[in-house]
Short mmCIF file of the C-alpha atoms (twelve columns), coordinates in Angstrom:
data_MODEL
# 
_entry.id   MODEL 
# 
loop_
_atom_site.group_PDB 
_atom_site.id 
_atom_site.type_symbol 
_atom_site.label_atom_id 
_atom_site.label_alt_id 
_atom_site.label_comp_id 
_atom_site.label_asym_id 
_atom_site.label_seq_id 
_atom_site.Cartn_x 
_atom_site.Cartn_y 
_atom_site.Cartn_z 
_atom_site.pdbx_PDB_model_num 
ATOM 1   C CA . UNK A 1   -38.629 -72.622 48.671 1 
ATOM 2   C CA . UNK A 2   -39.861 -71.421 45.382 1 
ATOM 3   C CA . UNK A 3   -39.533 -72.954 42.263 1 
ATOM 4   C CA . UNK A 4   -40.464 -69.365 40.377 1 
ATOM 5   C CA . UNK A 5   -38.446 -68.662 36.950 1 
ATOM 6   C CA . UNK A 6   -36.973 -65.190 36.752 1 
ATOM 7   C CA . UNK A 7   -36.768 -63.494 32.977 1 
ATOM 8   C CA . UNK A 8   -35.159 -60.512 32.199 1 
ATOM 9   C CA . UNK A 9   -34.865 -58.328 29.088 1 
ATOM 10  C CA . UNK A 10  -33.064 -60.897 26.768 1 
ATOM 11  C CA . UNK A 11  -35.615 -63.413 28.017 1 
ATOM 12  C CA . UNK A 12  -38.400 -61.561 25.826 1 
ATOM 13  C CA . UNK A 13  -38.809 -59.948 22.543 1 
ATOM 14  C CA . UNK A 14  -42.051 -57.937 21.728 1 
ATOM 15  C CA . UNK A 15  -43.734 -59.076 18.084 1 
ATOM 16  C CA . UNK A 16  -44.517 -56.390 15.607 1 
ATOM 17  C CA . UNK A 17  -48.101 -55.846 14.910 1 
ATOM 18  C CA . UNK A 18  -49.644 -53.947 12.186 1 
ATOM 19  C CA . UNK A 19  -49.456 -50.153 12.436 1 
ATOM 20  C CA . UNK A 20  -51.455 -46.929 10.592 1 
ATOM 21  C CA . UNK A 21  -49.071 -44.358 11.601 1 
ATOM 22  C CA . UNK A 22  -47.023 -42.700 9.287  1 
ATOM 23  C CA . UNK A 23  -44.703 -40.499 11.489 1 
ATOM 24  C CA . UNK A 24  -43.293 -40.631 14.715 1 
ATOM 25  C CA . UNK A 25  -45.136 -37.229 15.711 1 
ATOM 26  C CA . UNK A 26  -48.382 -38.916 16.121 1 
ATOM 27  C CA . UNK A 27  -46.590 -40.853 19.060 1 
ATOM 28  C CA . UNK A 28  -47.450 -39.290 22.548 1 
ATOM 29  C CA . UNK A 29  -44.989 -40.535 25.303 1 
ATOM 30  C CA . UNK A 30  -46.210 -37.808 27.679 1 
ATOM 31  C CA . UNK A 31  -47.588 -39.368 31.596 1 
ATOM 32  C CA . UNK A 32  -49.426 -37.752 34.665 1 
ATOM 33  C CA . UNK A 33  -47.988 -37.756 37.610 1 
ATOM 34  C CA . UNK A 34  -50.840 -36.097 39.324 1 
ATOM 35  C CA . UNK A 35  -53.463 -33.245 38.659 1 
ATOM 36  C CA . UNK A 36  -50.395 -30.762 38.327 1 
ATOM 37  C CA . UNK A 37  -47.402 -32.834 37.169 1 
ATOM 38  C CA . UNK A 38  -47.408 -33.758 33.512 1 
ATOM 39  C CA . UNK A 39  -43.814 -35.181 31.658 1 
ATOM 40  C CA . UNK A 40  -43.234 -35.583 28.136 1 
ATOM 41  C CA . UNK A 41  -41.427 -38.070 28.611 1 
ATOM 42  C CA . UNK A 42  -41.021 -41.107 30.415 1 
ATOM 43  C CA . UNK A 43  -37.696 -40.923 31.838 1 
ATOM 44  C CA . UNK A 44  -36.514 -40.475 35.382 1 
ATOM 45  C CA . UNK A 45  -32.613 -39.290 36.358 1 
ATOM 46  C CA . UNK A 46  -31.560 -42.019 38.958 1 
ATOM 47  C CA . UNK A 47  -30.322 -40.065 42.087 1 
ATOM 48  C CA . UNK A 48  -26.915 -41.120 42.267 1 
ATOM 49  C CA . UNK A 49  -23.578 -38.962 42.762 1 
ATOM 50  C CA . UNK A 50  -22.426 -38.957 39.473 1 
ATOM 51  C CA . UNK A 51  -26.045 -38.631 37.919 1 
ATOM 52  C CA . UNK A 52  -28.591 -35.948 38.945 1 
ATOM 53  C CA . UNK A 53  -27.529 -33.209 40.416 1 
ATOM 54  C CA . UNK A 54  -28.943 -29.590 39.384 1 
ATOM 55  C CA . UNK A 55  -27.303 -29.303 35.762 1 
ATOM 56  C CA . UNK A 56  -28.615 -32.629 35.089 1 
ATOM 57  C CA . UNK A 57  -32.144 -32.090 36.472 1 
ATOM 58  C CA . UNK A 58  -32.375 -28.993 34.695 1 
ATOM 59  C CA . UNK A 59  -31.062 -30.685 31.594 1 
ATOM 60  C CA . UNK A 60  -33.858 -33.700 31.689 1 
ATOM 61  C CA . UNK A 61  -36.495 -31.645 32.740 1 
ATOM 62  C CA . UNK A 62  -35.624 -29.353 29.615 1 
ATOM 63  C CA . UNK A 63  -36.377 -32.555 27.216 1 
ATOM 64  C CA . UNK A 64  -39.689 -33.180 28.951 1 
ATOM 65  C CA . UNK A 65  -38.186 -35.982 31.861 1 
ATOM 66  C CA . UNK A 66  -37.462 -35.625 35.502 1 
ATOM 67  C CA . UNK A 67  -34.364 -35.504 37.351 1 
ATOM 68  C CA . UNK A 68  -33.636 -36.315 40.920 1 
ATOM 69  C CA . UNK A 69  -31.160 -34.350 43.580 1 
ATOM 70  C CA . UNK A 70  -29.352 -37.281 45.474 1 
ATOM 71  C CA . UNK A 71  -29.342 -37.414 49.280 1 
ATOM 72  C CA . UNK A 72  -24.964 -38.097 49.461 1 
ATOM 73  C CA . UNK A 73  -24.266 -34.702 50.584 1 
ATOM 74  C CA . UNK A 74  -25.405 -32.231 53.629 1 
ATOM 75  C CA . UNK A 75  -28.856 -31.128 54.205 1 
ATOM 76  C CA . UNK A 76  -27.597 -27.683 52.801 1 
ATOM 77  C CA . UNK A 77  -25.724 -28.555 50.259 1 
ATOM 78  C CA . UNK A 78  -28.983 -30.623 48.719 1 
ATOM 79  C CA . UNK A 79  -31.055 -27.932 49.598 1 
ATOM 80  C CA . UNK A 80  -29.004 -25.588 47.400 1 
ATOM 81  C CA . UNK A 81  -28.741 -27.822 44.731 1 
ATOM 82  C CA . UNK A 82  -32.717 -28.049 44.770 1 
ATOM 83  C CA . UNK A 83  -32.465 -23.961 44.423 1 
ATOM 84  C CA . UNK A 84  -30.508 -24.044 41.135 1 
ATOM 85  C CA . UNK A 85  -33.739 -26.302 39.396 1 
ATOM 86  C CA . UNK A 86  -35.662 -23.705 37.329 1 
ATOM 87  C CA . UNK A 87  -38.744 -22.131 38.395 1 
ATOM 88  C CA . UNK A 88  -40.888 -23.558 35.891 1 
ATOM 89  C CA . UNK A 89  -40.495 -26.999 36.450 1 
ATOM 90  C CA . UNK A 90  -41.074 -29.999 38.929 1 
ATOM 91  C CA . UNK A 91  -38.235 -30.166 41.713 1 
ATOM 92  C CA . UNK A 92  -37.492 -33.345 43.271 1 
ATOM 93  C CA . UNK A 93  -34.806 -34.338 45.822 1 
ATOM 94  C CA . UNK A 94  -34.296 -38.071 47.426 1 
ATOM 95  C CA . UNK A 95  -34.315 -38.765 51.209 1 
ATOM 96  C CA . UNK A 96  -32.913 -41.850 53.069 1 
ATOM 97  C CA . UNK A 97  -35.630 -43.359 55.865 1 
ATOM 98  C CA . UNK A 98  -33.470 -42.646 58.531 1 
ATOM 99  C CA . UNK A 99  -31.140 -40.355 60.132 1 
ATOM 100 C CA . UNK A 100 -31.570 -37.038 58.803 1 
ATOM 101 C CA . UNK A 101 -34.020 -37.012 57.127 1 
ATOM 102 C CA . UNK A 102 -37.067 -35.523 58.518 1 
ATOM 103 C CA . UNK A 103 -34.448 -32.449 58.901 1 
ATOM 104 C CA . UNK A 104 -33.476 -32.969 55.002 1 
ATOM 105 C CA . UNK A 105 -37.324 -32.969 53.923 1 
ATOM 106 C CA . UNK A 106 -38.288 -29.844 55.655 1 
ATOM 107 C CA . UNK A 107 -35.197 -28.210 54.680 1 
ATOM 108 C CA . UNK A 108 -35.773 -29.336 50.921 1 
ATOM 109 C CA . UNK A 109 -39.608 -28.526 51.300 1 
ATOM 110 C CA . UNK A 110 -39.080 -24.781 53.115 1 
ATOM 111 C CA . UNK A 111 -36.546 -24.082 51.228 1 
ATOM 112 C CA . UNK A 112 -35.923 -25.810 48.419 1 
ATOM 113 C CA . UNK A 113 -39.361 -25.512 47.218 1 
ATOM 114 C CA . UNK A 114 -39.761 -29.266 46.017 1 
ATOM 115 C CA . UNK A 115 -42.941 -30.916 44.607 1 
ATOM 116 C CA . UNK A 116 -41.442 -34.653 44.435 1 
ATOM 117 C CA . UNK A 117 -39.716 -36.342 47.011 1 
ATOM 118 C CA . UNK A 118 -37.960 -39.843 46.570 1 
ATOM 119 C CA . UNK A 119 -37.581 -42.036 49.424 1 
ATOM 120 C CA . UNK A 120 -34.501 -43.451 48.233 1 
ATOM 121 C CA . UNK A 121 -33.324 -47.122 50.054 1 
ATOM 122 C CA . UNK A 122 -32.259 -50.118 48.340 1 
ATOM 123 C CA . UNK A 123 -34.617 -52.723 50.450 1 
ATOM 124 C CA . UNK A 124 -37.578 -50.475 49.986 1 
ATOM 125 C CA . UNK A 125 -40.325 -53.566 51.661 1 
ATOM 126 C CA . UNK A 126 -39.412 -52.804 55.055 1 
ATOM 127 C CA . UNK A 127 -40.435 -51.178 58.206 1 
ATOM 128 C CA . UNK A 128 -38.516 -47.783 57.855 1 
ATOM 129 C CA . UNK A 129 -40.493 -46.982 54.762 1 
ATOM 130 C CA . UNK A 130 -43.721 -47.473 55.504 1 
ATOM 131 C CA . UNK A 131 -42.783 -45.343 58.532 1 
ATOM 132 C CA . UNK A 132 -40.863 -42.810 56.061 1 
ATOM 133 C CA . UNK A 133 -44.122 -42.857 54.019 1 
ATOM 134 C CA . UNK A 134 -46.475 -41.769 56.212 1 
ATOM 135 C CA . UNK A 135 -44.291 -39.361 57.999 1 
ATOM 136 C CA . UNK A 136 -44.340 -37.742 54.835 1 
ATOM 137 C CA . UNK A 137 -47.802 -37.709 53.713 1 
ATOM 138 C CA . UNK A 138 -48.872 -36.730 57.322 1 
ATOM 139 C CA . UNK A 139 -46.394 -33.740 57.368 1 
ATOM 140 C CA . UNK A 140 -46.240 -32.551 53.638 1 
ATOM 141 C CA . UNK A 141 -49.642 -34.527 51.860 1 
ATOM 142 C CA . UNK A 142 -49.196 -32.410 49.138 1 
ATOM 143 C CA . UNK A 143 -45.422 -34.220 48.129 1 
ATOM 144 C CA . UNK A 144 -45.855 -36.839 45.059 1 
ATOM 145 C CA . UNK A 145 -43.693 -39.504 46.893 1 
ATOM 146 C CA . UNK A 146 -41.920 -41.982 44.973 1 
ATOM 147 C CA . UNK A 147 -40.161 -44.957 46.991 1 
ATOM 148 C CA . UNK A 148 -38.475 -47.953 46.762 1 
ATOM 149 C CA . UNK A 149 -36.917 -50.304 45.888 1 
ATOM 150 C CA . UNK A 150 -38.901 -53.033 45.788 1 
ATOM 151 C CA . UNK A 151 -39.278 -56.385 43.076 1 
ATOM 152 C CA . UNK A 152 -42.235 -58.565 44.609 1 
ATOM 153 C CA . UNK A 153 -46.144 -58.096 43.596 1 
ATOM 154 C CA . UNK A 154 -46.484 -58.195 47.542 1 
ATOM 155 C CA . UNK A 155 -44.510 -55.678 48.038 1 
ATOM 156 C CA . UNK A 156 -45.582 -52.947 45.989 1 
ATOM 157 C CA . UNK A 157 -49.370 -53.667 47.305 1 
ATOM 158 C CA . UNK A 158 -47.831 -53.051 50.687 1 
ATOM 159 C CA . UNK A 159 -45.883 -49.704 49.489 1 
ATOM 160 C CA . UNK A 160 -48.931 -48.558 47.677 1 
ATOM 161 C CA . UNK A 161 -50.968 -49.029 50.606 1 
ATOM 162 C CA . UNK A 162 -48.937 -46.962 52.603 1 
ATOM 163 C CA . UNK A 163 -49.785 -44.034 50.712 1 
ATOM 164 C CA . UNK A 164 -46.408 -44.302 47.621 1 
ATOM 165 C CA . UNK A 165 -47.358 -42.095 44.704 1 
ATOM 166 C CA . UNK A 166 -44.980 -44.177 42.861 1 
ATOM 167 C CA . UNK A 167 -43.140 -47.149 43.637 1 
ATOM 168 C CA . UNK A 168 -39.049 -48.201 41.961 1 
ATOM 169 C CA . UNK A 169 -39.357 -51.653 41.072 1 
ATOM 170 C CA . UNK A 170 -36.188 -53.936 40.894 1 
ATOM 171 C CA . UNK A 171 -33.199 -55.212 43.054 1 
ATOM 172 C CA . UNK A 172 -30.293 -56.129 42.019 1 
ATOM 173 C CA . UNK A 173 -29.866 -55.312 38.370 1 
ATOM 174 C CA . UNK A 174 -28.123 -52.078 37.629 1 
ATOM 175 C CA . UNK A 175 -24.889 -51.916 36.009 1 
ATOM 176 C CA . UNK A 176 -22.362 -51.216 38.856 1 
ATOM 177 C CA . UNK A 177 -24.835 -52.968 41.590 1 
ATOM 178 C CA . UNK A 178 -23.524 -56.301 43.393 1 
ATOM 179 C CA . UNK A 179 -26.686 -56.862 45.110 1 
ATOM 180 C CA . UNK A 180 -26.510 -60.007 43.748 1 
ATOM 181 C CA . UNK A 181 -23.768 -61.485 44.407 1 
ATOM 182 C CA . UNK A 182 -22.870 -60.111 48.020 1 
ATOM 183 C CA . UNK A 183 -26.190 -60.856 49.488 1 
ATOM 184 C CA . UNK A 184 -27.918 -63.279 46.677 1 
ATOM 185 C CA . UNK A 185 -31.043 -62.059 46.775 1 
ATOM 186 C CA . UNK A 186 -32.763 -59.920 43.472 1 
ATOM 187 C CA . UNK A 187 -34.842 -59.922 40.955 1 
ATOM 188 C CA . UNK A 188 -34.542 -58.962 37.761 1 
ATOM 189 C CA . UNK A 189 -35.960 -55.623 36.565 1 
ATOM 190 C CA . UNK A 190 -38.431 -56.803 33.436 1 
ATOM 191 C CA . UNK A 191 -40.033 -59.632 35.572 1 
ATOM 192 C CA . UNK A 192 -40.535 -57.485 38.953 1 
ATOM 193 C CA . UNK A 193 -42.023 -54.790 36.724 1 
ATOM 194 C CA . UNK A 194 -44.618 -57.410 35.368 1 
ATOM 195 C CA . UNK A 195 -45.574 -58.865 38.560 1 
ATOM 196 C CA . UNK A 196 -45.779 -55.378 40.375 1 
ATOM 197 C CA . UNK A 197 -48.172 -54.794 37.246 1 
ATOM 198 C CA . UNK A 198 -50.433 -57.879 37.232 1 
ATOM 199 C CA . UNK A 199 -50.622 -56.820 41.146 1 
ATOM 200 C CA . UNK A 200 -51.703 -53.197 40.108 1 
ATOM 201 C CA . UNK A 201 -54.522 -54.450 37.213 1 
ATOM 202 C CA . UNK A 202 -55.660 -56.987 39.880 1 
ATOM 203 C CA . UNK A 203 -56.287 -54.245 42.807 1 
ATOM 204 C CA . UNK A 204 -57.619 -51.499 40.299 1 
ATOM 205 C CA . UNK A 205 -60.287 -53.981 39.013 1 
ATOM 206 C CA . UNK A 206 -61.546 -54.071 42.574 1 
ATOM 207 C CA . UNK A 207 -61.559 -50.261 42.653 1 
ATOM 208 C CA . UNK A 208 -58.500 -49.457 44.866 1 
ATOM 209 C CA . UNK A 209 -55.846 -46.454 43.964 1 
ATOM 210 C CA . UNK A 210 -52.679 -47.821 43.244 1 
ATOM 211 C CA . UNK A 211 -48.711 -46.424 42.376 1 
ATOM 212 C CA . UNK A 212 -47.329 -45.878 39.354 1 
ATOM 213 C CA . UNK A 213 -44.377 -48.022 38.532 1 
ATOM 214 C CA . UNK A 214 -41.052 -46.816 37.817 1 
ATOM 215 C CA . UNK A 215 -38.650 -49.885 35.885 1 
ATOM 216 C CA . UNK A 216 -34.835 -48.972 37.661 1 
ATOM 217 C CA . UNK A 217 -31.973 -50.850 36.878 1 
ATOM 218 C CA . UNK A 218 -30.372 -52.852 34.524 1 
ATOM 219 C CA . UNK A 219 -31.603 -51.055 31.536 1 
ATOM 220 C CA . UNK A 220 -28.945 -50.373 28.960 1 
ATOM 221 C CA . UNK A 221 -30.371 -49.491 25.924 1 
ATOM 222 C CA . UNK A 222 -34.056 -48.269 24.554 1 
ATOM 223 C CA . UNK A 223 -35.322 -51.508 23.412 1 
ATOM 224 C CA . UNK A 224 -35.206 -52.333 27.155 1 
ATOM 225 C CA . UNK A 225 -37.374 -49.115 27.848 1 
ATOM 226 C CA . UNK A 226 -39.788 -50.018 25.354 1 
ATOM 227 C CA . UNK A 227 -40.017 -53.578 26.698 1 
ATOM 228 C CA . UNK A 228 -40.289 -52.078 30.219 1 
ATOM 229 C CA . UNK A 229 -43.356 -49.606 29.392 1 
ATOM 230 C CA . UNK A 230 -45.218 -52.592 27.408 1 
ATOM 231 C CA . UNK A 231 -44.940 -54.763 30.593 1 
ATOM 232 C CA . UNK A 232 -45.991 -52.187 32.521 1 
ATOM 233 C CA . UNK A 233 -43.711 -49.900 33.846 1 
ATOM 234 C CA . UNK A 234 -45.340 -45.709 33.652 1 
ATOM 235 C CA . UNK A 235 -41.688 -44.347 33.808 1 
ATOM 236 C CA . UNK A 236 -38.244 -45.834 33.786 1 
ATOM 237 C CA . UNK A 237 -35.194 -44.322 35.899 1 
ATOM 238 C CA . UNK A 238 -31.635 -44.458 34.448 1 
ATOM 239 C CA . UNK A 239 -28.780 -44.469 35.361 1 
ATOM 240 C CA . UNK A 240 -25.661 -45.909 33.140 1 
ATOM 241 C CA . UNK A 241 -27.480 -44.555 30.136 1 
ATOM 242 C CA . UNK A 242 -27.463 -40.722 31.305 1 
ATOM 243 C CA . UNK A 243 -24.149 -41.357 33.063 1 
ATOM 244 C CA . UNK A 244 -20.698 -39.763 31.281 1 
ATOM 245 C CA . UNK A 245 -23.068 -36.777 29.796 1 
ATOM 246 C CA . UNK A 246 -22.089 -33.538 30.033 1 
ATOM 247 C CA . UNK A 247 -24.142 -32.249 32.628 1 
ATOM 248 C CA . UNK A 248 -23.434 -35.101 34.911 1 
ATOM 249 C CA . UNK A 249 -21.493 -34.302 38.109 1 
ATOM 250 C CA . UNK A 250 -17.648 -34.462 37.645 1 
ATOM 251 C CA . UNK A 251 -15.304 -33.151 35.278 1 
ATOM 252 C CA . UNK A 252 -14.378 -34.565 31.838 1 
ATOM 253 C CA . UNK A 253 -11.132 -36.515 32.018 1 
ATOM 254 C CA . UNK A 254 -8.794  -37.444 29.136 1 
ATOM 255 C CA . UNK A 255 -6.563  -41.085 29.256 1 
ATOM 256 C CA . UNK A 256 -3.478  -41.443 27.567 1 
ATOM 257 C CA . UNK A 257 -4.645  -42.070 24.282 1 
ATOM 258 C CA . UNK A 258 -7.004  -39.191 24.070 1 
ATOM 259 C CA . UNK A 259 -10.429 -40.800 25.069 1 
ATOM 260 C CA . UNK A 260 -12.354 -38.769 26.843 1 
ATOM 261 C CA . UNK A 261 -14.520 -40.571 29.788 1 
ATOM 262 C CA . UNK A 262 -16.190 -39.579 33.434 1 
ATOM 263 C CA . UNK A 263 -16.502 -41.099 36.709 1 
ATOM 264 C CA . UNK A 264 -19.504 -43.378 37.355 1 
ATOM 265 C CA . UNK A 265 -20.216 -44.939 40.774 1 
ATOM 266 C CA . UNK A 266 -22.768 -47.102 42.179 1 
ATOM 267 C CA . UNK A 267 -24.509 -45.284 46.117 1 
ATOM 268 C CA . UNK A 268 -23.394 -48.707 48.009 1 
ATOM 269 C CA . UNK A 269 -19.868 -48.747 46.428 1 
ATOM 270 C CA . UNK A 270 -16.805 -48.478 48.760 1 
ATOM 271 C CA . UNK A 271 -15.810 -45.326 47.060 1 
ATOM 272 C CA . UNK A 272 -18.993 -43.800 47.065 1 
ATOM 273 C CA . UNK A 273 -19.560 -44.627 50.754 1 
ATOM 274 C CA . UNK A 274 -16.640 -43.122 52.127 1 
ATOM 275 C CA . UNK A 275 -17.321 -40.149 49.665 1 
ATOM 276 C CA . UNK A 276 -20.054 -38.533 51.473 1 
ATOM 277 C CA . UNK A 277 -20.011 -40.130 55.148 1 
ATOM 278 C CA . UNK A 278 -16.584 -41.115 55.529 1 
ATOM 279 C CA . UNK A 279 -16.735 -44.527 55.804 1 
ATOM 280 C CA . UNK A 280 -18.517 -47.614 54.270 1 
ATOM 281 C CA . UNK A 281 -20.445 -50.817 55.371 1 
ATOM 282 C CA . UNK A 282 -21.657 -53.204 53.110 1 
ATOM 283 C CA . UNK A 283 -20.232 -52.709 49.895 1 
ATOM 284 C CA . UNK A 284 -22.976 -53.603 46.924 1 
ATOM 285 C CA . UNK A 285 -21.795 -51.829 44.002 1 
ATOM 286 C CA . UNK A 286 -18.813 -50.789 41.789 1 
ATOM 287 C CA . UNK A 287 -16.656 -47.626 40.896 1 
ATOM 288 C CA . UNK A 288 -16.019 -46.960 36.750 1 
ATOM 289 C CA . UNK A 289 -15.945 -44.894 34.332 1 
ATOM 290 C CA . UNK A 290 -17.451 -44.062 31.417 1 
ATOM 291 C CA . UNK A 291 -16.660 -43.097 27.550 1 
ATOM 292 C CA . UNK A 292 -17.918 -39.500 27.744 1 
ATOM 293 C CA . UNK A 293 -21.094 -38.897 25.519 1 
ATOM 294 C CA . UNK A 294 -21.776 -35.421 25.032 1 
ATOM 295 C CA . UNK A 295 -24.887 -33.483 26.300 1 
ATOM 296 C CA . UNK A 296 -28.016 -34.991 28.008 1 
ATOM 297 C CA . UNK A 297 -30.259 -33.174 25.545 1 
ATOM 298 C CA . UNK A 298 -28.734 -35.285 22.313 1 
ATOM 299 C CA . UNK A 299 -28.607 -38.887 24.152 1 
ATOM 300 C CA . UNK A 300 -32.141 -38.518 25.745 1 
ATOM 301 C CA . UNK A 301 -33.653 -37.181 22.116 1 
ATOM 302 C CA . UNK A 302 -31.596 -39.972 20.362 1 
ATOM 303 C CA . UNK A 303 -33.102 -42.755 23.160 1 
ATOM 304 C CA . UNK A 304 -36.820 -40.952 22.639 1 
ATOM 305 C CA . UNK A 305 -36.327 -41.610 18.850 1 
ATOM 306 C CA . UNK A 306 -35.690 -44.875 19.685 1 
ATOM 307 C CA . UNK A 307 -38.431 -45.520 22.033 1 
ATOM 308 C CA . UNK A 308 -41.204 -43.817 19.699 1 
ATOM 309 C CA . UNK A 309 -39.765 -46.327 16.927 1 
ATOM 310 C CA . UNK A 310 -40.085 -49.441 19.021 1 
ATOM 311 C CA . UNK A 311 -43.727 -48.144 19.931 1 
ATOM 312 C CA . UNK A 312 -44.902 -47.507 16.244 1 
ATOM 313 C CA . UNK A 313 -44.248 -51.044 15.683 1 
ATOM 314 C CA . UNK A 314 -46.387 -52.478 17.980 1 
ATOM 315 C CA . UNK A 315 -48.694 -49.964 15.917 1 
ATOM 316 C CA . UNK A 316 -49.907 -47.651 19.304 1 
ATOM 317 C CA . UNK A 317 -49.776 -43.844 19.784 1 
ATOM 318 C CA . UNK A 318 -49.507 -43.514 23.653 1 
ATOM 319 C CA . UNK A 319 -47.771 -45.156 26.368 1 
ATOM 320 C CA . UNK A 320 -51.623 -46.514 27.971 1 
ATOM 321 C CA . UNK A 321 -51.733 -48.127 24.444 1 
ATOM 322 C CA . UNK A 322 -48.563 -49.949 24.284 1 
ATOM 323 C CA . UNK A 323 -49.379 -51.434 27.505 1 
ATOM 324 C CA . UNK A 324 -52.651 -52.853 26.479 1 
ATOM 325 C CA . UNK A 325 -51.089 -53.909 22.734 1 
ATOM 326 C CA . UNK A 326 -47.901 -55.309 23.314 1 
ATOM 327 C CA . UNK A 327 -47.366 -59.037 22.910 1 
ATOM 328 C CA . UNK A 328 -44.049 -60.774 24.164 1 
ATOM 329 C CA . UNK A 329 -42.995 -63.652 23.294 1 
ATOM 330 C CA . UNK A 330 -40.225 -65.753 25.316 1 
ATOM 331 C CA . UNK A 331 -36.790 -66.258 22.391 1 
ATOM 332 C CA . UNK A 332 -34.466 -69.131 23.062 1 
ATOM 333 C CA . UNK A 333 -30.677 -67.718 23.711 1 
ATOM 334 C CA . UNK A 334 -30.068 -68.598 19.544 1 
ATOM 335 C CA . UNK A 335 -32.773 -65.635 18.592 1 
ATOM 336 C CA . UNK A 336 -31.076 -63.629 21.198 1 
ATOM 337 C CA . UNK A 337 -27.555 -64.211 19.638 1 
ATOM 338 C CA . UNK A 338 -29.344 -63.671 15.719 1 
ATOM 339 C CA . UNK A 339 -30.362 -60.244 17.231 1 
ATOM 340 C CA . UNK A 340 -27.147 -59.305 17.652 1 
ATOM 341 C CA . UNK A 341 -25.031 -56.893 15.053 1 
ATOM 342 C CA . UNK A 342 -23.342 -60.399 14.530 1 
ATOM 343 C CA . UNK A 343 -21.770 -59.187 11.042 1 
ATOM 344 C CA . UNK A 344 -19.098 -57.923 13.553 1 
ATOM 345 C CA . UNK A 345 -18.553 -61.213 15.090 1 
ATOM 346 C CA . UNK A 346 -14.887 -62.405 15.159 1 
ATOM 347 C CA . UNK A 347 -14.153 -65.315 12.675 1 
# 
């Protein structure tokens, strides 16, 4: 038994720091993947059904991000999808660690022409990925492989050492997952980003290569992004806050009143599940929908504002910076509630 206090992003608040820069164009938000892959941004589409498929990757990747193909369809269907990505830009497409999907990856790499591949399973610190991983690397060591999920220090040492590029850190806390509260076990995304993090200074300083972390789930708004790259995180994948855009899969409904909204699933919901195999096991997420929000392009500049803002006042120009600058501080639930729009508070 551990006694170990989880925090999560209403647990912290970053304090402002004096800060030379006069415009938001000095800020640099760009980060290396590798040698070859540069993004201008620091946002990842999540590879879920009703997220990334090729009008979405092409959308995110035309705002400087990346975008994901998910794995809840055939081999050829994904493969296809991959073919629609522009030319000019990085492809990626997620796997499972089983099954298919050494057929899926050299479909996806022969044809599909992909540089990224995700090895996409919710309990990312087990056995099947680190035999995933280095099936991978042995067959295709040119692939930037990003993996997970994981949310332990110990376990992203153990996913880096098995050759991860970049590793999703985080169980438990996205919007429609029930992790949680069908199994019980999680942890949230800001404090499994700052171990992984303290693990990844730690090993570095005794000269060893390690991932790049990627903060998924649970993030609903760009003060959480901000938070997320000052603890430590080198990208952030969303879901919930690129869901209902135009380019997401699905069409645009209408309900009775005239609101216009789209279909938003969690990959271990019941719905989702019997979507693309038929049938469903255990059931750890939820089915919704979502008030419809226009295109990609406008909510990822308007969240890139947002995150450039948050950055200035911590007074850095790049994302390296923040992460050496920034200085949390833990708030008591009262400053939480004060930094609330409570003017809208009922009386």
């Amino acid at each position: 038994m551990t006694n170990k206090k989880l925090y999560s992003f209403d647990d912290w608040l970053l304090i402002p720091q004096y800060s030379d820069i006069k415009s938001r164009s000095e800020i640099d938000t760009s980060v290396s993947l590798n040698d070859k892959i540069k993004l201008d941004i620091p946002i990842i589409s999540s590879p879920m059904s009703t997220v990334s498929e090729a009008f979405m990757c092409n959308a995110i990747n035309a705002v400087g991000g990346l975008g994901i193909i998910h794995r809840y369809n055939t081999v050829k269907h994904q493969t296809k999808l991959c073919n629609f990505i522009y030319k000019d830009v990085p492809r990626a497409a997620a796997i499972g660690a089983s099954g298919d999907f050494k057929e899926r990856l050299e479909s996806l790499v022969r044809e599909g022409e992909i540089d990224i591949v995700c090895i996409d399973i919710a309990h990312g610190d087990h056995i099947l990925m680190k035999e995933a991983i280095q099936y991978v690397k042995e067959e295709y060591p040119d692939l930037y492989v990003i993996a997970g999920n994981v949310s332990t220090a110990g376990a992203y040492k153990r996913l880096s050492s098995w050759g991860a590029d970049a590793i999703r850190a985080s169980v438990g806390s996205g919007s429609i997952c029930t992790t949680r509260i069908q199994t019980g076990h999680g942890v949230p995304t800001l404090q499994a980003v700052m171990d992984c993090y303290q693990a990844k200074k730690e090993e570095e300083a005794k000269g060893h290569k390690m991932a790049a972390i990627v903060a998924d789930g649970g993030i609903k708004n760009s003060g959480d992004i901000v938070k997320c790259l000052a603890a430590g995180a080198d990208l952030v994948m969303l879901g919930s806050m690129l869901s209902g855009t135009k380019e997401t899969p699905g069409k645009v409904e209408t309900s009775s009143d005239g609101k216009k909204f789209k279909k938003y699933s969690g990959m271990a919901s019941k719905s989702a599940q019997k979507a693309w195999r038929g049938s469903y096991a255990s059931v750890e997420g939820v089915s919704t929908t979502v008030q419809y929000k226009g295109t990609t392009s406008k909510v990822v500049n308007e969240i890139m504002s947002n995150v450039r803002s948050g950055m200035s006042y911590s007074g850095v120009r790049s994302l390296e910076e923040l992460r050496d600058a920034a200085i949390f501080a833990r708030q008591t639930s009262s400053s939480n509630v004060e930094g609330n729009a409570h003017i809208y508070r009922s009386k």
